[in-house]
C-alpha positions in Angstrom: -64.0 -10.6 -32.3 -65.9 -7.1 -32.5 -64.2 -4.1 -33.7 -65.1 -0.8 -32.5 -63.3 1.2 -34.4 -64.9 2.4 -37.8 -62.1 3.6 -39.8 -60.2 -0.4 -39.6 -63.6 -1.4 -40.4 -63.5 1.4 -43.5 -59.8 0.5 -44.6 -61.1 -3.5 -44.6 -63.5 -2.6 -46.9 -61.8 -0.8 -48.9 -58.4 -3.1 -49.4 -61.1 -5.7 -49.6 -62.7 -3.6 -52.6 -59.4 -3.3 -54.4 -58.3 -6.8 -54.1 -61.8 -8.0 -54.9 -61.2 -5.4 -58.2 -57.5 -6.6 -58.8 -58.6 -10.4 -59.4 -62.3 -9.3 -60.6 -62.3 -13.3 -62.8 -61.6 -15.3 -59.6 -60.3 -18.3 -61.7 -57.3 -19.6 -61.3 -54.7 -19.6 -64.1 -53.8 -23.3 -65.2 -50.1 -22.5 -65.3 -50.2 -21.0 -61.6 -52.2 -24.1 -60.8 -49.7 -26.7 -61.9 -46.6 -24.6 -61.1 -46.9 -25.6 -57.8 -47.8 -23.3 -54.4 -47.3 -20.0 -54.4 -47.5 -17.2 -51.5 -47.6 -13.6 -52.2 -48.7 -10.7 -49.3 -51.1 -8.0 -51.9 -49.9 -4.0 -51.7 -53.4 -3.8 -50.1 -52.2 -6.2 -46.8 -49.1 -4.1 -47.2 -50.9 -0.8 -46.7 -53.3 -2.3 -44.1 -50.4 -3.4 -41.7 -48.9 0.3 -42.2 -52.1 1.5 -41.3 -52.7 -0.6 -38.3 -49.5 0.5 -37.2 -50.4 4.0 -37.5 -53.4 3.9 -35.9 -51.9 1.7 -32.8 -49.5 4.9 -32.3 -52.8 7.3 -32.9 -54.4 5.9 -30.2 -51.9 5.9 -27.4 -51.4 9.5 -28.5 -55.5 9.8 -28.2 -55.7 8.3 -24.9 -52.7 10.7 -23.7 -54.4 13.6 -25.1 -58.5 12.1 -23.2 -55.9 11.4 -19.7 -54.8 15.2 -20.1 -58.6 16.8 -20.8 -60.1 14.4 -18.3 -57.2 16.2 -15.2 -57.6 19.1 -16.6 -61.5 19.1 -16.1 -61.3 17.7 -13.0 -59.1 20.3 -12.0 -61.6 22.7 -12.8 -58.2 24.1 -15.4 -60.1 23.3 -18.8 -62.4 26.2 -20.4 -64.5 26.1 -22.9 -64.4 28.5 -25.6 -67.9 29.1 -26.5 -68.1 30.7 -29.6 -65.8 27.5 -30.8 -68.1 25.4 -29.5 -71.3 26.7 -31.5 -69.7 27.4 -34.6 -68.7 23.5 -34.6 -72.5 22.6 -34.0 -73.8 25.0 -36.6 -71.4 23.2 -39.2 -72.5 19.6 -37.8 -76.0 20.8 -38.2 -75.8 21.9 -41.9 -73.8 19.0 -43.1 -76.5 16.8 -41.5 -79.7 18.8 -43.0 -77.6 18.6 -46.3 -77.4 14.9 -45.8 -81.3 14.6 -45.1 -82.6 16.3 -48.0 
């Protein structure tokens, strides 16, 4: 399965990190070995769920809010404000010269 969206792939990562971090030895403890199974959900799957969660209610409100620009250009209703428009490039522009230097 591909994912497409970049910040579930970032919040992977970083739970991943974290747990990774959290048992940095990997070895087992003989006493948890012997003690028999054991099943315990991490703080880090705890947060992920929320955050899927959040981001499955995100995006219905993202698609309302694409639905509502999309009729609204079409209707010929949506303007664009231009000095908005070219301030947000010059920013983009600086934080990526910044980036390649």
């Amino acid at each position: 399965m591909k994912i497409n969206r970049p910040e579930i792939i970032n919040l992977i990562h970083k739970v991943y990190k974290r747990e990774q971090l959290h048992n940095k030895t990997g070895q087992v403890e003989k006493k948890d070995a012997l003690s028999g199974d054991r099943f315990e959900i991490s703080a880090g799957s705890e947060m992920l769920k929320k955050e899927f969660s959040r981001l499955a209610e995100s995006g219905a409100s993202h698609a309302a809010k694409v639905e509502e620009l999309a009729r609204r250009v079409e209707d010929g209703a949506y303007k664009v404000n231009s000095r908005k428009l070219a301030e947000a490039m010059l920013k983009y522009m600086e934080t990526e010269a910044h980036k390649n230097e």
